[in-house]
N, C-alpha and C positions, 0 to 999 in steps of 0.2 A: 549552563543547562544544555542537555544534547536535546537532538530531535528523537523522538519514538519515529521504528519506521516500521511501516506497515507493508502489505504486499498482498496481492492479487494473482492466486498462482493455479496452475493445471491442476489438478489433481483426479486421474484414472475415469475420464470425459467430464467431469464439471468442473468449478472454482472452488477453490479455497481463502479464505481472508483471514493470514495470519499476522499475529503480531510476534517476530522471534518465531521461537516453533510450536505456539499456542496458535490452534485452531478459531479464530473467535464466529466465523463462520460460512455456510458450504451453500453454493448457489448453483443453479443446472444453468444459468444462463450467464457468461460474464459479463455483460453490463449490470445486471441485477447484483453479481459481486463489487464490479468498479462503485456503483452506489453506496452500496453498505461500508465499503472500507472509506469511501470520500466523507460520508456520515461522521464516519469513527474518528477520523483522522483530524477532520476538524476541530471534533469539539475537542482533543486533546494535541494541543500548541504549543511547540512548535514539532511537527511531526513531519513525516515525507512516507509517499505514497511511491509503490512501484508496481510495476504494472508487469507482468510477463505475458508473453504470447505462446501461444499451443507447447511451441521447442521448448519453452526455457528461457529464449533470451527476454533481454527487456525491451517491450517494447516503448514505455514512457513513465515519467517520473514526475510527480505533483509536489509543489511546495507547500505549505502551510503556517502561518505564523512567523514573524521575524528570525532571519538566519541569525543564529548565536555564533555563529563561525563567518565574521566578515571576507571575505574575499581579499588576497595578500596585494600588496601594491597599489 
């Protein structure tokens, strides 16, 4: 089973909380996004959360649920 991964992204001065390139949805404030998507993210497991800042880049990454993909060694 993979993880569903979500994101919390700029879009043209507010957020976006997409899953893939499904909009599920748009917030003028980003933590009011980082919520909605932590919401989302949880209740579907095993997922991962990413977080972008203004640029683009990422600024941090949420786990959720058991990793299906152990770690090698």
């Amino acid at each position: 089973m993979s993880r569903v991964v979500y994101w919390v992204s700029p879009m043209l001065g507010s957020w976006d909380v997409r899953r893939g390139e499904e909009v599920l949805s748009h917030h003028e404030r980003k933590r009011d996004a980082v919520r909605a998507a932590a919401k989302v993210a949880r209740a579907e497991r095993p997922s991962v959360l990413r977080i972008q800042r203004r640029d683009g880049s990422i600024e941090s990454r949420r786990l959720y649920g058991n990793d299906p993909l152990p770690a090698p060694g």
